[in-house]
C-alpha positions as CSV (number, residue, x, y, z in Angstrom):
1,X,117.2,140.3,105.1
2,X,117.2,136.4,103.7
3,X,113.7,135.7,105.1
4,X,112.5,138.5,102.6
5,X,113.9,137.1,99.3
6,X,110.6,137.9,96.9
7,X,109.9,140.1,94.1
8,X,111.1,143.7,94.6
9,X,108.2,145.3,94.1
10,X,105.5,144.7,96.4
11,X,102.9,146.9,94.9
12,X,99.7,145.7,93.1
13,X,100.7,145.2,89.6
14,X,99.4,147.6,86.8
15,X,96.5,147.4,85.3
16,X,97.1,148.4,81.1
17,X,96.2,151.3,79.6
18,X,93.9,151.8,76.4
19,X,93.5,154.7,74.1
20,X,91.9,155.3,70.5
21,X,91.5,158.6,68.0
22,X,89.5,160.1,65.3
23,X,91.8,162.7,63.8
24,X,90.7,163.9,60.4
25,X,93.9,165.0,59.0
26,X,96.1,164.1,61.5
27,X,98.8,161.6,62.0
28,X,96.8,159.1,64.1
29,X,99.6,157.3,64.5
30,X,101.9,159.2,66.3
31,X,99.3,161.0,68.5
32,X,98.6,157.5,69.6
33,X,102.1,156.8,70.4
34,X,102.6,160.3,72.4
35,X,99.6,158.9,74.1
36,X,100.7,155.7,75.4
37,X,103.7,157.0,76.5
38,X,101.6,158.7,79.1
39,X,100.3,155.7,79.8
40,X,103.2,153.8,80.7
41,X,103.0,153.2,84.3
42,X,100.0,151.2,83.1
43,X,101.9,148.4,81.9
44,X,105.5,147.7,80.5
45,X,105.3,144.0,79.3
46,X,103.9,145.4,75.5
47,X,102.7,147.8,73.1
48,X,100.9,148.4,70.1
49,X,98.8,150.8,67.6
50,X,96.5,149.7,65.0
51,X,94.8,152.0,62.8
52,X,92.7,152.5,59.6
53,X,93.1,153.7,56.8
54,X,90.0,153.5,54.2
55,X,89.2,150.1,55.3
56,X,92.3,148.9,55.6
57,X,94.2,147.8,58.4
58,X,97.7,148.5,59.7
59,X,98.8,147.4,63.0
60,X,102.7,147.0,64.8
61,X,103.0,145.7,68.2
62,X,105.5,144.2,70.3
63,X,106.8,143.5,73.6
64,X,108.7,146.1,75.8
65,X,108.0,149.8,76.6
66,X,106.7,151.8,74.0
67,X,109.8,153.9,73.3
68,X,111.3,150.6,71.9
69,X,108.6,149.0,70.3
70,X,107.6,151.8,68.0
71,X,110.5,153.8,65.8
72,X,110.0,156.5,62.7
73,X,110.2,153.5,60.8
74,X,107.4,151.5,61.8
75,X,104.9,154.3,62.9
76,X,105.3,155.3,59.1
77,X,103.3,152.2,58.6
78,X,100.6,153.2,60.4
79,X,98.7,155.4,58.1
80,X,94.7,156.7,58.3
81,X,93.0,158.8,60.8
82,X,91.5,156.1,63.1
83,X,93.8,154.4,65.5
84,X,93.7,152.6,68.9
85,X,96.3,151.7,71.0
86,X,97.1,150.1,74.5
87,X,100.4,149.3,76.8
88,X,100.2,145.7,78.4
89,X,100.3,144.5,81.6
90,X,99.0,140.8,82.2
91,X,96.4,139.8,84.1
92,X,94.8,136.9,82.5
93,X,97.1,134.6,79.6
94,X,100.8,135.1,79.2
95,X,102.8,137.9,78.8
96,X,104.5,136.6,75.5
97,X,103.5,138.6,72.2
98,X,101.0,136.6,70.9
99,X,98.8,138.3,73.8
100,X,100.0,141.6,72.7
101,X,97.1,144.0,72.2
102,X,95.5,145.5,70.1
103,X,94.2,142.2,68.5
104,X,93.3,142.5,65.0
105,X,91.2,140.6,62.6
106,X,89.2,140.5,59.0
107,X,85.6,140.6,59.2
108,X,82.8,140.5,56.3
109,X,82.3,144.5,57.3
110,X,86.1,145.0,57.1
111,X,89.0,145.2,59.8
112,X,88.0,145.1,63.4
113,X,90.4,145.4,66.4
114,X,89.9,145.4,69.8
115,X,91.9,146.8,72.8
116,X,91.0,145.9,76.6
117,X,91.9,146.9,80.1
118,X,90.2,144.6,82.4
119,X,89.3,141.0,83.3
120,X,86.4,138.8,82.4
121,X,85.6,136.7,84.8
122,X,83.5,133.8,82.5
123,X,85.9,134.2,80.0
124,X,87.2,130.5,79.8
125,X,83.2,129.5,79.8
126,X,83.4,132.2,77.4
127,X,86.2,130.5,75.5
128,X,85.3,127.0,75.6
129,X,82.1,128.0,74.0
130,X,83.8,129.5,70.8
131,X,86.3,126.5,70.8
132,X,83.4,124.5,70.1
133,X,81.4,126.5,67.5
134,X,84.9,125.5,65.9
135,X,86.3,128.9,66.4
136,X,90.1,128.9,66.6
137,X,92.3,130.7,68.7
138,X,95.7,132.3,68.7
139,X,95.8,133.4,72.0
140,X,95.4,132.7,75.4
141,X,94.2,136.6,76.0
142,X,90.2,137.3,77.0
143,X,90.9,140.4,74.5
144,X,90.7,137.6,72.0
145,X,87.4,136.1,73.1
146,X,85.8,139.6,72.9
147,X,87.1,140.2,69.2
148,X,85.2,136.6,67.9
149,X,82.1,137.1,70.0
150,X,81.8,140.9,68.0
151,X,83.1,140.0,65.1
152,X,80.2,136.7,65.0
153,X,77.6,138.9,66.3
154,X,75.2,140.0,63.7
155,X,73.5,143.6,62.4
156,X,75.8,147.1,62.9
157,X,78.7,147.3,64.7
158,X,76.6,149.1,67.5
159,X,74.2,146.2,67.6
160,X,77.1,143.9,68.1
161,X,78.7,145.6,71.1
162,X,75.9,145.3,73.0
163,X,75.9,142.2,72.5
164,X,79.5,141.7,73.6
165,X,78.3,143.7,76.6
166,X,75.5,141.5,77.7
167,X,77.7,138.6,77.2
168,X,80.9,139.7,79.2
169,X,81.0,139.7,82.9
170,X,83.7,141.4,84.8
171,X,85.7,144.6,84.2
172,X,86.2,146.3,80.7
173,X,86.9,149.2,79.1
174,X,87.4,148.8,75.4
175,X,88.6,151.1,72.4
176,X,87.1,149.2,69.3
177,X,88.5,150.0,65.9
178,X,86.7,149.6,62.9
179,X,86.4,150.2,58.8
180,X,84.8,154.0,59.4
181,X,84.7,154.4,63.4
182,X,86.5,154.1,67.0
183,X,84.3,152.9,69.9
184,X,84.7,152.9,73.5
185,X,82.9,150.8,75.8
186,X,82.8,151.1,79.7
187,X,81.7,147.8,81.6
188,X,78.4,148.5,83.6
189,X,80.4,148.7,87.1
190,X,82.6,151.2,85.6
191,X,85.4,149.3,87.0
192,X,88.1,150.6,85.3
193,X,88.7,154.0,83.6
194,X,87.6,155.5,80.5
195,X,87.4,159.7,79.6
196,X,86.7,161.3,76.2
197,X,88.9,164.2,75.2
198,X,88.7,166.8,72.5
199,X,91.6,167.0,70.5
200,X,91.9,169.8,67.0
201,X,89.2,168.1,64.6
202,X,88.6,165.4,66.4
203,X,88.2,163.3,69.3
204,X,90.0,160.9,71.9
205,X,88.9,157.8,74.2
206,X,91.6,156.5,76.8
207,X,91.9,155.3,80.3
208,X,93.8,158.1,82.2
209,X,93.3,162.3,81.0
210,X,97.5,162.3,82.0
211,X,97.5,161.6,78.1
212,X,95.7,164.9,77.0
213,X,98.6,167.8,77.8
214,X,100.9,165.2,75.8
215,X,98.9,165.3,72.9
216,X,97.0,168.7,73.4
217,X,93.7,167.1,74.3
218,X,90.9,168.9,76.6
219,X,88.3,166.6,78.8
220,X,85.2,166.5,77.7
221,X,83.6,164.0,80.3
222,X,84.1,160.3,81.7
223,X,82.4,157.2,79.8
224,X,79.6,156.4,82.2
225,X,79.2,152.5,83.4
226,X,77.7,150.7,80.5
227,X,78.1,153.7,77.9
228,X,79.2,153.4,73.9
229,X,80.8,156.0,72.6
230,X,81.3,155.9,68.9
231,X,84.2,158.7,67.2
232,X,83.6,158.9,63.5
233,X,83.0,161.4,60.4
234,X,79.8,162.2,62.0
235,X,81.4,163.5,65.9
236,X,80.6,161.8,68.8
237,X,77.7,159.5,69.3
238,X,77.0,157.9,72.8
239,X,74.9,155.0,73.6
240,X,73.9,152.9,76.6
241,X,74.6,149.4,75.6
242,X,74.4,147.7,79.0
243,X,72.1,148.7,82.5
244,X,74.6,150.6,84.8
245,X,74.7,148.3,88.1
246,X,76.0,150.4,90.8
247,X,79.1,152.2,90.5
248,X,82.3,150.5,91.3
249,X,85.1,152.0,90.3
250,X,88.7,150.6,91.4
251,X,90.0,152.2,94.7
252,X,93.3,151.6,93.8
253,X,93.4,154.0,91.0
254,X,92.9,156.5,93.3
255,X,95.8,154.8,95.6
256,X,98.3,153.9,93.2
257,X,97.3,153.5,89.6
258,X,97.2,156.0,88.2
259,X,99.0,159.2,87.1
260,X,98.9,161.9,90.0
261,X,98.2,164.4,87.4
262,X,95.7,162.2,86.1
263,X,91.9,163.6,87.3
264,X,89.0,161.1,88.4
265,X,85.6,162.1,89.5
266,X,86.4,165.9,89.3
267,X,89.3,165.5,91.7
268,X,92.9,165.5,90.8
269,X,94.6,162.4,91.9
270,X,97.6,163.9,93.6
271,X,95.3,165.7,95.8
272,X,93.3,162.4,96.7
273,X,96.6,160.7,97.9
274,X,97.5,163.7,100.0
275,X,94.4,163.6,101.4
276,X,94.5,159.7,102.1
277,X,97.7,160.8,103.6
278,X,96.3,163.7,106.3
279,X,93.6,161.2,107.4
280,X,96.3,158.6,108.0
281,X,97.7,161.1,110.6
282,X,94.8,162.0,112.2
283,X,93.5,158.2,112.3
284,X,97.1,156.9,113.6
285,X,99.0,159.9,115.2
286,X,103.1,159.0,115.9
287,X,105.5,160.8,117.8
288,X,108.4,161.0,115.2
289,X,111.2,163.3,114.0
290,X,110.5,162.5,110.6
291,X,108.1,161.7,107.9
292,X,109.7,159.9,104.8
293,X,107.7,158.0,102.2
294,X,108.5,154.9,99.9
295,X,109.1,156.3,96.8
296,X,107.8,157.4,94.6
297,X,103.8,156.4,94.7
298,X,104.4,156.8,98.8
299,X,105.3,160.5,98.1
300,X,102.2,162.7,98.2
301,X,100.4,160.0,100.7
302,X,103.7,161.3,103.0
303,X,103.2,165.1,102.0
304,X,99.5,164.9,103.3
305,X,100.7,163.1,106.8
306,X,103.6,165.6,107.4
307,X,101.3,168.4,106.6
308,X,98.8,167.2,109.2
309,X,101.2,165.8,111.6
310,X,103.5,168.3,111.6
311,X,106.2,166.0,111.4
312,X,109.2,167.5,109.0
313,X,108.9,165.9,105.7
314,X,111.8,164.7,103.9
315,X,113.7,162.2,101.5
316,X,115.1,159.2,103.3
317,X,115.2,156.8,100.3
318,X,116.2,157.1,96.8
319,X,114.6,155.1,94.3
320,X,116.4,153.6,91.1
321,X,114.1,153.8,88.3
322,X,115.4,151.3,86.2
323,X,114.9,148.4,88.5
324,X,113.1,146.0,86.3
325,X,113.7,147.1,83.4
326,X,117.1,144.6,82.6
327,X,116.9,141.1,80.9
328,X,119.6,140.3,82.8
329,X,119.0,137.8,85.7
330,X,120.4,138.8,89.1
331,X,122.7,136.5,91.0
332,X,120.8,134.4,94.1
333,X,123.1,136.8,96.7
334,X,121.2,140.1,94.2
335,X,118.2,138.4,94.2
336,X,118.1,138.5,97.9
337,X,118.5,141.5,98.8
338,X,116.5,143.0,96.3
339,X,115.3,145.8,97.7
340,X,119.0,147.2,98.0
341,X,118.8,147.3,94.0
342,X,115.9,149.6,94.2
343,X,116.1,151.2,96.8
344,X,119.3,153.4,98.7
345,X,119.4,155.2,102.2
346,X,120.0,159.1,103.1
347,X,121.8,158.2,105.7
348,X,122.7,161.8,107.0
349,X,118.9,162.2,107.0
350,X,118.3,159.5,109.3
351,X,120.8,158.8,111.8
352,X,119.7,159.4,115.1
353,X,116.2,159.7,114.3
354,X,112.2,158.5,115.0
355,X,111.4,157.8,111.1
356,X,107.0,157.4,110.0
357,X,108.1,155.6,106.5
358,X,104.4,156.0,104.3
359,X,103.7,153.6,102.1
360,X,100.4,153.5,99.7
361,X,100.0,150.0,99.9
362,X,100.9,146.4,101.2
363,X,100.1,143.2,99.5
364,X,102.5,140.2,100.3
365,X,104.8,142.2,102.2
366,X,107.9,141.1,100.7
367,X,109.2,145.0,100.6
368,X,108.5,146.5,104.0
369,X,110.4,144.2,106.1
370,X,113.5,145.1,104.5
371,X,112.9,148.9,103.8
372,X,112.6,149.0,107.7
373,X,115.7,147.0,108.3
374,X,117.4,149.7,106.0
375,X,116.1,153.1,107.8
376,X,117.7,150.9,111.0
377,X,121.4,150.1,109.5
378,X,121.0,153.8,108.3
379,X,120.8,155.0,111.7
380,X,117.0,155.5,112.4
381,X,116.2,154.6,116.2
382,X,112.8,154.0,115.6
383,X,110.5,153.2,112.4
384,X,107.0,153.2,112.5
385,X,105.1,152.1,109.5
386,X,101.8,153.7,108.3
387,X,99.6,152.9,104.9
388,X,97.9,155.1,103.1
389,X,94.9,152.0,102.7
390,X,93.4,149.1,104.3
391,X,94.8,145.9,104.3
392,X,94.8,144.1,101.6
393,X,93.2,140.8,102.7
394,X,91.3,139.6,99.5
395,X,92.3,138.9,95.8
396,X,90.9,141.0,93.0
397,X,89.5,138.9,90.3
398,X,88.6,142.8,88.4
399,X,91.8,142.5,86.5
400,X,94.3,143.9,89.0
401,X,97.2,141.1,89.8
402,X,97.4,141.8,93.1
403,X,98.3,138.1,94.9
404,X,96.0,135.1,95.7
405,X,94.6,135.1,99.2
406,X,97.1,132.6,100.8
407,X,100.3,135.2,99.3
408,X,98.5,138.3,100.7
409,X,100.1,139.1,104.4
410,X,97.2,140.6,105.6
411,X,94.8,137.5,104.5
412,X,96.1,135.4,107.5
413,X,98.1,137.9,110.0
414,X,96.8,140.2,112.3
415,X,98.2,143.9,112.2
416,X,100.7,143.2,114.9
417,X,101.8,139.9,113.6
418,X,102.6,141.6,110.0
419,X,104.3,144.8,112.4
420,X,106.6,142.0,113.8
421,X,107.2,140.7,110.5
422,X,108.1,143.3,108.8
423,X,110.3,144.4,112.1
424,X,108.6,148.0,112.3
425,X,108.2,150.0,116.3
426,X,104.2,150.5,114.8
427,X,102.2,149.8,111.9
428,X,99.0,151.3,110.9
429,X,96.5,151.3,108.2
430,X,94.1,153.3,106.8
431,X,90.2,152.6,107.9
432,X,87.6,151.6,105.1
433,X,86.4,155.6,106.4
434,X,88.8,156.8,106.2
435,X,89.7,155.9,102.6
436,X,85.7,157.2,102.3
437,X,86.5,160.6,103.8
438,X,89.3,161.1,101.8
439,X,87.8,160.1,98.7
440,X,84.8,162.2,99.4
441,X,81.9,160.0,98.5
442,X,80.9,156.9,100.3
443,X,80.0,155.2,97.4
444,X,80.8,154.6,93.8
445,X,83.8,152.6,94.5
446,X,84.6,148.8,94.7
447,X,86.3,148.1,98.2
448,X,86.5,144.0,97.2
449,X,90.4,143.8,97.9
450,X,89.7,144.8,101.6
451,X,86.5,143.9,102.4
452,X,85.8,141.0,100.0
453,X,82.5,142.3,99.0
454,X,82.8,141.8,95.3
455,X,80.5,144.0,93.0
456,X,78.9,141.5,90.8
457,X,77.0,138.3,91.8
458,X,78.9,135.4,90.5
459,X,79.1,133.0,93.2
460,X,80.5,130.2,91.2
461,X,83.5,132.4,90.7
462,X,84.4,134.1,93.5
463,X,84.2,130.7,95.7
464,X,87.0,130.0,93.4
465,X,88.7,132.1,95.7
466,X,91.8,131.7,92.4
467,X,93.0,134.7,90.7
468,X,92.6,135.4,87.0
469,X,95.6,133.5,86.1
470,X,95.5,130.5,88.2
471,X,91.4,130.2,87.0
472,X,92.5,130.7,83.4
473,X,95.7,127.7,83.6
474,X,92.9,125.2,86.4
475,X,90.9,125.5,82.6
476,X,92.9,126.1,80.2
477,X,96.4,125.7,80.9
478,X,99.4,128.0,79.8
């Protein structure tokens, strides 16, 4: 398994998660930090809540997951009945904690913070332009551009996000915290994720509705592309503050991101994937003994095959959860066969049998190869691969790290030259229809990472062909 030494996981990386409260009476705080724990998958480099209390204040972040950045202690600190928060994975800047988010600053009309899940795609033009207004930066974080162009914005706080909004380009949804309000802003793509919820007294915004049985929320409806919604004394106000372009909400979401209990469009997500799943089958039918999925986001993709195959569905890997989670460095001989620290056979489940191992996803294909090569030395006489999506051939510039084109297997190998890569009897993906059927809609989505038709026109960027961290270091550095 040398020739597959790479990172363990192979999966498009997370995206992060943002969330933010008006709770009259409430601890603001801590239903913030119930919150992100929901919100977890969406990133585990960093945490942090911010909230205000009569104009003032309070923030704690730090990096890790958000059972050990926050403590009775600290969350103490966090008084008032406004708060945001978010869970950080990196897209653009460094992962360090001076990108932590929520970023936080003084204005004239009192405290402003800012948390963001996305990418903007002009935000080093963005940058350089602030840099020489004479604007200083901390950070090397977009999230931080977005905090100087509203605070230097002029009228009411309203005013200003529109004209954050008509200045930003690329994917964002934003909770905004201020001296009397919470705002959440949804880019005009709708892009990424962002639902209001109802919550005793008050009101929530965040990316994923997972969060609401955690805190005792109830949906009231998604943001729509280019909405402002604003939480305060007065309820809910909502806005447009940009022209909604059409709809392109990430795929992957659907695919991997988020929660399966989560609910997009009216649909619950764990339903989608089994669905993605049953059209695999019909699309690329197997004879096989056995239907076993790469745990765990390959799980109800491989329920929804089984069920339409009629292939017996069971467990033929065991996932360890806390791969990832250590500081500790793995020896080279570790390093290569990583997969083996993740991932562990059934063997009595597989010996002597014609294994279809479902996966959602393939990107660099650094995991497949040797999951195949352990279903074999576990006994399995044949394994045929089959993907829950298309293949991947084209980066994401949307804030999803996925891989630049020349890493992504699919963006120079046919479908039987990454089969005999990877070492698998068959491979299949899912067809752009597919994915359509199964998603019931054939539009509303952006495709880009298969099809690389991107949803907004910004030629200079996209014949960058980079992704949002090698843009960001050609200008910048980091």
């Amino acid at each position: 398994m040398g020739r597959f030494s790479a990172p363990i996981d192979d999966h498009p990386r997370e995206e992060c998660g943002v969330f933010g409260i008006h709770a009259p009476g409430k601890d603001a705080a801590r239903l913030t930090f119930f919150a992100l724990h929901a919100l977890q998958h969406r990133g585990q480099e960093a945490a942090g809540i911010a909230t205000s209390d009569n104009g003032i204040a309070n923030i704690h972040k730090g990096q890790g997951l958000v059972s050990s950045v926050f403590n009775e202690d600290n969350l103490s600190t966090l008084t008032g009945d406004l708060a945001i928060g978010h869970t950080r994975y990196s897209t653009t800047g460094g992962s360090g904690l001076r990108n932590a988010q929520p970023q936080v600053i003084e204005t004239i009309d009192g405290p402003l913070g800012l948390a963001h899940n996305g990418n903007l795609v002009n935000a080093p033009q963005l940058r350089r332009e602030l840099l020489e207004r004479g604007i200083g930066l901390q950070t090397s974080s977009d999230t931080e551009v977005m905090v100087h162009i509203l605070a230097g914005a002029g009228g009411d706080w309203l005013s200003r996000i529109k004209v954050l909004m008509s200045r930003a380009e690329g994917a964002f949804a934003l909770t905004i915290l201020t001296r009397d309000a919470v705002y959440g802003v949804r880019d005009p793509w709708g892009l990424r994720p962002l639902v209001i919820g109802e919550i005793d007294g008050g009101h929530v915004l965040v990316s994923e509705t997972c969060a609401f049985s955690t805190i005792g929320a109830k949906l009231v409806r998604e943001v729509e592309p280019g909405e402002i919604v604003k939480l305060s004394a007065d309820g809910v106000r909502v806005e447009q503050g940009a022209v909604p372009r059409k709809r392109a909400f990430c795929t992957f979401e659907q695919i991997y991101f988020s929660r399966p209990d989560s609910i997009h469009g009216g649909n619950l997500v764990h339903s989608t994937r089994q669905r993605l799943g049953r059209e695999l089958a019909r699309e690329s039918p197997v004879e096989a003994d056995l239907v076993v999925p790469v745990p765990d986001s390959g799980t109800p993709h491989a329920v929804g095959f089984a069920q339409e195959s009629g292939i017996p569905y069971t467990e033929g890997l065991i996932k360890n959860r806390y791969v990832g989670r250590t500081f500790i460095e793995p020896t080279q001989r570790l390093r290569d066969a990583g997969v083996a620290m993740k991932f562990n056979p059934l063997a009595d489940n597989l010996v002597g049998r014609r294994v279809v191992m479902v996966d959602d996803s393939i990107v660099r294909g650094t995991t497949s190869g040797p999951l195949v090569s352990m279903l074999r030395e576990a006994g399995a006489t044949e394994v045929h691969v089959r993907v829950a999506c298309p293949a991947i051939t084209d980066p994401c510039y949307m804030g999803v790290d996925m891989a630049s084109r020349e890493d992504l297997i699919a963006g120079n190998r046919s479908v039987d030259e990454i089969r005999q890569h990877i070492g698998a009897d068959s491979l299949a993906f899912l067809s752009i229809d597919a994915l359509m059927r199964a998603l019931e809609t054939d539009e509303g989505y952006c495709n880009a990472c298969f099809t690389g038709d991107y949803p907004f026109d910004s030629e200079r960027f996209v014949q960058l062909r980079l992704s949002p961290k090698e843009q960001f270091a050609q200008v910048w550095g980091d």
